[in-house]
Structure formats: C-alpha cells, structure tokens
C-alpha positions in Angstrom: -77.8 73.9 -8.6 -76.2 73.7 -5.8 -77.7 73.8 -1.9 -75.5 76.7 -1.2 -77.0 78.8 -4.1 -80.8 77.4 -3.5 -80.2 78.7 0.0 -79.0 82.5 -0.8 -82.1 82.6 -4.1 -84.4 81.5 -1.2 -83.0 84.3 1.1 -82.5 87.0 -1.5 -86.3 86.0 -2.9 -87.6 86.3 0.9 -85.9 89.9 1.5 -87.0 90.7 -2.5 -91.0 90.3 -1.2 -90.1 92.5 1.5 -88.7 95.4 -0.5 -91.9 94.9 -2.9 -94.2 94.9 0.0 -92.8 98.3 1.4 -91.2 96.6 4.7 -87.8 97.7 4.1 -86.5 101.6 4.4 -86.1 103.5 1.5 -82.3 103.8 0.9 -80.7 106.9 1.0 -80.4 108.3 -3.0 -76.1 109.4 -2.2 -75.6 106.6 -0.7 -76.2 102.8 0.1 -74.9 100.7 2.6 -73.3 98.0 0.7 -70.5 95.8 2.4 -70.1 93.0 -0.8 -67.7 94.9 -2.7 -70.0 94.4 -5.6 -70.9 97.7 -7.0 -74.5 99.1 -6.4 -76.9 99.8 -9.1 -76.3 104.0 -9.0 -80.2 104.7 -9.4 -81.9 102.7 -6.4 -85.4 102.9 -4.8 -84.3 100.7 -2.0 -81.9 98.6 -0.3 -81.5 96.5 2.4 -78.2 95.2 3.4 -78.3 91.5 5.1 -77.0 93.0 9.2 -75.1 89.7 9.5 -73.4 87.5 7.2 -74.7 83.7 6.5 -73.0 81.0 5.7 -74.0 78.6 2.7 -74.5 75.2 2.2 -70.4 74.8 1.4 -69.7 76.9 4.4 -68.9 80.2 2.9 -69.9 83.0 4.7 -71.7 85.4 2.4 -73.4 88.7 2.7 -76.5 89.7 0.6 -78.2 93.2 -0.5 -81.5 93.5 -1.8 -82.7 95.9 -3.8 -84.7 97.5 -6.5 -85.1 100.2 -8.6 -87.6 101.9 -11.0 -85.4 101.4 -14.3 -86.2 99.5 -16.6 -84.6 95.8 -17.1 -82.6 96.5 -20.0 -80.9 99.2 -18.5 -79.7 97.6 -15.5 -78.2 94.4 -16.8 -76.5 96.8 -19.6 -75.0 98.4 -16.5 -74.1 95.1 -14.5 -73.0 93.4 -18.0 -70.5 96.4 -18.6 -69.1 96.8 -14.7 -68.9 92.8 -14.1 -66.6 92.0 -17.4 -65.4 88.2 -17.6 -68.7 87.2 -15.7 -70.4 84.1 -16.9 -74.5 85.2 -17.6 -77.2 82.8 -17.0 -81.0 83.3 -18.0 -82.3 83.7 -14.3 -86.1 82.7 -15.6 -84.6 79.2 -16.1 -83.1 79.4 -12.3 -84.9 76.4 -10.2 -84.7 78.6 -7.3 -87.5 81.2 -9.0 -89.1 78.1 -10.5 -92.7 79.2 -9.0 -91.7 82.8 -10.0 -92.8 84.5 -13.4 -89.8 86.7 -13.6 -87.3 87.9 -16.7 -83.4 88.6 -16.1 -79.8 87.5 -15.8 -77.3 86.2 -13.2 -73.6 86.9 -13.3 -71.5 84.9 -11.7 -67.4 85.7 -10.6 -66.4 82.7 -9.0 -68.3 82.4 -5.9 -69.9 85.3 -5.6 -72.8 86.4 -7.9 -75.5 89.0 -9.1 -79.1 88.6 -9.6 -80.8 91.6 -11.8 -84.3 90.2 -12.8 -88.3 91.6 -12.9 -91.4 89.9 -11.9 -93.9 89.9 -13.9 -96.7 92.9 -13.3 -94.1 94.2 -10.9 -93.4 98.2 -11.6 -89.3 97.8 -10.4 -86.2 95.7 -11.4 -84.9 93.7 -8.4 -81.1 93.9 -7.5 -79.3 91.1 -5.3 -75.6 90.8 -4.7 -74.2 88.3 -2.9 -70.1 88.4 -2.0 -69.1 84.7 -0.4 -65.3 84.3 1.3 -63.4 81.6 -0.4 
C-alpha cells in the first residue's frame, strides 16, 4: 500500500472514531455536505466533511467525508457496488491500514480516488468514507 493511501485510512479511521464516539454533528437527513463528487450514502446518521483538503503522500490534494449510517453492510456496498460501476473491489478486512481493526467491508477504487464502506465489529452502524484526490 502506498504512503499516500496509509495516510488518508489513518485520517479517515481517526475522523471514523469520532463519528462513533458522538463528537461530530449529526448531518442533516435532506442533505449532506459533500464536496468529493462521490455520491453520498442516501440514508446517513452522520457526516462530517474534512473543512480543508490534504494532500497525500504523492502530492494530491484530496478531500475526505466520514460517515455512518444505521443500515446494514450488505445494503450499503449493494448501493456503492451498483452507483461506482467499473470500480475495482478490494476486501477492506485485509487492508494493512485497519490491520489492528476487527472490521468486515469493501473498498472501491476509480483511479485515484476511492470508497471505504466497512463495520467494526460490535459496532451498531456501517462506516462510509469517500475520498476524491486531483490528478
């Protein structure tokens, strides 16, 4: 994997624990503020969108939502798989970056720019992440 990636899974996992611990405000159920361009999950609990983007290890500057929802797994990569078509899937428990993380999901990658839908284990919600990079 990549430095650039390890860097966004470490941010995404940080601002994850903050949406499971309650720290982040709920998002609004019309609407989410979402300025990747990758579609948003339409049944979210809560989101939090990165204020700034970051750049990566390869010097792409990326944004990043977080967020989660109370539908199951299944259901949400069904919806990801069918909206992201031509997206290469990857089995996100065998991710280094969630390596000390019992979790079960997918990652879909277009190019540069990816989609994390995954559940920890004893954790009530799915987790959501987008990230959109610049080439």
């Amino acid at each position: 994997m990549s430095g650039a990636r390890f860097i966004f899974i470490f941010i995404g996992t940080a601002l994850t624990l903050r949406l499971l611990t309650g720290a982040a405000p709920p998002a609004a159920s019309e609407e989410v503020y979402n300025v990747t361009g990758l579609p948003a999950y339409p049944h979210l609990n809560k989101a939090v969108m990165d204020s700034v983007a970051r750049t990566d290890g390869l010097g792409h500057w990326c944004t990043h939502l977080a967020a989660e929802t109370s539908d199951p797994l299944e259901i949400v990569e069904a919806w990801y798989r069918k909206m992201l078509v031509g997206a290469s899937e990857t089995d996100a428990s065998q991710d280094e970056a969630y390596k000390n993380v019992k979790l079960s999901g997918i990652e879909l990658a277009l190019g540069i720019d990816h989609v994390a839908v995954y559940k920890v284990v004893n954790q009530a919600s799915t987790s959501i992440e987008l990230v959109r990079c610049s080439p």
